[in-house]
N, C-alpha and C positions, 0 to 999 in steps of 0.2 A: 643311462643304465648299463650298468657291466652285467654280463653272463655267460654261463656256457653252456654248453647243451653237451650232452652225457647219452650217447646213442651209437650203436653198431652199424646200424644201415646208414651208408653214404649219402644214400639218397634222400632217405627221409629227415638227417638232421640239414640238408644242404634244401630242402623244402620247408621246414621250421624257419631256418634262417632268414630266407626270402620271405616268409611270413612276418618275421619281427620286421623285417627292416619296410613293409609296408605299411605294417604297423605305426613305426615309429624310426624315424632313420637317424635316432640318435642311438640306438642300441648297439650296443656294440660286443659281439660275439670273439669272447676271449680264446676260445677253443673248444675243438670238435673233438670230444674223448670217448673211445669204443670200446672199454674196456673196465674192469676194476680198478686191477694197479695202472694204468697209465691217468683214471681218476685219482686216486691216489696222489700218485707223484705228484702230478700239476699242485692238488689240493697242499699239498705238504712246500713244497716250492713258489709259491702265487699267494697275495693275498686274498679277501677271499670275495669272491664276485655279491653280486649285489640279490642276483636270482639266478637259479639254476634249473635246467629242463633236462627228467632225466627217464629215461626208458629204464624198464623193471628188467627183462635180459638182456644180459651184454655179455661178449665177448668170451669171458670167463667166470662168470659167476651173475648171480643175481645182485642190482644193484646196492639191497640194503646191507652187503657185505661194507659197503664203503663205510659206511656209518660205525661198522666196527673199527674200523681203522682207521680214522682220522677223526677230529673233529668239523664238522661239517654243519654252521649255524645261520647258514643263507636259507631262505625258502625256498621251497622246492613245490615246482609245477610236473608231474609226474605227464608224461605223454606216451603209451602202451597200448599194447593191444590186451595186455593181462588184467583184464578185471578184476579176476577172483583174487590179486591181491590187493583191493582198493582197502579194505580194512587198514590192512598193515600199513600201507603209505600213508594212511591218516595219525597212525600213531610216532612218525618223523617229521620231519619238516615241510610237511605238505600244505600248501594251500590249493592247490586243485588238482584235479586229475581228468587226464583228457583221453577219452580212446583216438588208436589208430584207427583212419587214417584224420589225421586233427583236421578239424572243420577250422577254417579262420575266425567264424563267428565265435564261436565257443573260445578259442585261443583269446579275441578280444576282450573279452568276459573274463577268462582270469586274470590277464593283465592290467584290468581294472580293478579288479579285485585285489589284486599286489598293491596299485597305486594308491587305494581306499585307504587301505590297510597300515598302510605307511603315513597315510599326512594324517590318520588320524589316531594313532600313536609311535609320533615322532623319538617320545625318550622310554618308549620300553623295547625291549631286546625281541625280537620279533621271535625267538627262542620259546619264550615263558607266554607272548602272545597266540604262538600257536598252540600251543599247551593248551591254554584255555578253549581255545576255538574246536577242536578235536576234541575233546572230553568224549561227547557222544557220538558212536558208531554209526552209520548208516543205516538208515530204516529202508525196508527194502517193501514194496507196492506187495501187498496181498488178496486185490479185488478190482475187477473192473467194474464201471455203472456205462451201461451199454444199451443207447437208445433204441429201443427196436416197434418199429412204427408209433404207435401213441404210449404205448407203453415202456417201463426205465428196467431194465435187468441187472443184477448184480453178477458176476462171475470171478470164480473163486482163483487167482492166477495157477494153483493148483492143476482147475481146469485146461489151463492154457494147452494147447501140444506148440503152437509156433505163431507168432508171428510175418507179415511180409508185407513189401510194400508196391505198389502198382499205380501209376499215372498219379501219385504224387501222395495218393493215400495208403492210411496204414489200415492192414488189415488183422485181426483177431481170428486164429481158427481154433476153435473147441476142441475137446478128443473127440466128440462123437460129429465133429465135421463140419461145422457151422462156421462161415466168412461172416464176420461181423466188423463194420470200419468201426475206428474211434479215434479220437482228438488226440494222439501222440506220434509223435515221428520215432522210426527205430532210433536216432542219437539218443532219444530222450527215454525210451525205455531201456535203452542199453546203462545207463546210471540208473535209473529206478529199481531192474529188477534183478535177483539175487543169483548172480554171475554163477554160483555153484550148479544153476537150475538150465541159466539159460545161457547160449552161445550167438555171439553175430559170427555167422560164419560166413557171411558176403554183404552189399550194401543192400540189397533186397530180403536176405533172412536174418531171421532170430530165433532161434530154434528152441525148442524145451529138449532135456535130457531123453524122458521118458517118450518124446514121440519118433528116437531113431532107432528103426527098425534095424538096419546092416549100412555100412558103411564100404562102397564100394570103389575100388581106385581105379581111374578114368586115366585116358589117354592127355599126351602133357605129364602128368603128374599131375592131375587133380584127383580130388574125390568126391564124388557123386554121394549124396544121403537118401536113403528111400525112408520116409517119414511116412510115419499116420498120425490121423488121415493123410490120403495121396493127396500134394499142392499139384495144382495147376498145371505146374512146369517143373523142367529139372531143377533138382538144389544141389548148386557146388558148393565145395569149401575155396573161397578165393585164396589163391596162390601165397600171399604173404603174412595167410590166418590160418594155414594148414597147421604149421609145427604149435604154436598156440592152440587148436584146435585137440593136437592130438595128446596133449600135458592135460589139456581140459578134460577131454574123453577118458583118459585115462588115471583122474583123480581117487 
């Protein structure tokens, strides 16, 4: 399999990469592109790779400027910390979308999903296959059903102020302040729920809009959120989900 990964930070496509090639060490990674037009060029000069992994900001613009500018008919595994544009990357060449920071497991999972996808339509243009497969937008979770002793509670995600997670489980906190565990890990609510609402703003939280109080900048350069109800502990915004973070906050 030929591809390229389409990503700004050094690090994390040089982390990607180490992940295909555990993956599978016939992949073989055509180039590392930080940019639009240096996407671009490649794309205009190169034929065209087999699968493409691409981060939503880069360098100089937001990725799906590329799509204006060239043609661009490989599929596309989007890898981001930008949620709130999963819509839109469904409506290009997407077959999957992965938050930062990518989990290998989840990585394998689309890669499977590539391979599915491929032996089992070998002679249509993976083009008009995606097409179809996108039709429908993402349904986004609107209720939790929430065991609470012998009895089954519904709650409304409305409800929600935040999510977090603690010695391996995930917790539900109400506005009016209630820890309720449930059966989902934050990766798995961070695709279910509806990014405009909610934020991961470190591997322990997932925050609702409406439960931040003031946002307060911490030494380092971090930021501290004071949320209601008060959690537990401090919530930061981790370091490489702040500028994400503050595009969010600022919608």
């Amino acid at each position: 399999m030929r591809t390229i990964i389409i990503e700004d930070e050094n690090l994390t496509a040089e982390r990607l990469e180490d992940m295909l090639a555990k993956f599978d060490s016939n992949i073989r990674v055509l180039a590392k592109l930080p940019s639009v037009v240096e996407t671009v060029d490649w794309l205009r000069r190169n034929d065209m790779p087999d699968l493409v992994f691409m981060d939503i900001h880069l360098e100089d613009d937001l990725c799906f400027r590329i799509f204006e500018l060239v043609s661009l008919t490989a599929p596309v595994i989007f890898t981001t910390a930008y949620d709130e544009y999963m819509v839109k990357a469904f409506k290009v060449n997407s077959i999957d979308y992965l938050l930062k920071p990518v989990n290998y497991i989840e990585l394998v999972a689309a890669l499977q999903k590539y391979k599915t996808l491929k032996s089992q339509f070998p002679q249509t243009s993976f083009e008009n296959l995606l097409q179809l497969i996108n039709q429908r937008e993402p349904e986004y979770k609107t209720r939790f059903m929430i065991s609470v002793g012998t009895k089954i509670r519904s709650i409304e995600t409305d409800d929600v102020a935040y999510f977090y997670s603690d010695e391996k489980i995930t917790f539900l906190v109400t506005r009016e302040g209630q820890n309720l565990p449930i059966d989902f890990s934050l990766d798995k609510l961070s695709t279910q729920l509806n990014p405009t609402h909610f934020f991961r703003c470190s591997r322990q939280y997932l925050v609702g809009f409406q439960a931040i109080r003031t946002v307060h900048t911490h030494f380092k350069g971090k930021l501290k959120l004071e949320l209601v109800p008060k959690p537990r502990q401090d919530v930061f915004v981790s370091g490489d989900r702040m500028s994400d973070f503050k595009n969010w906050l600022g919608r």
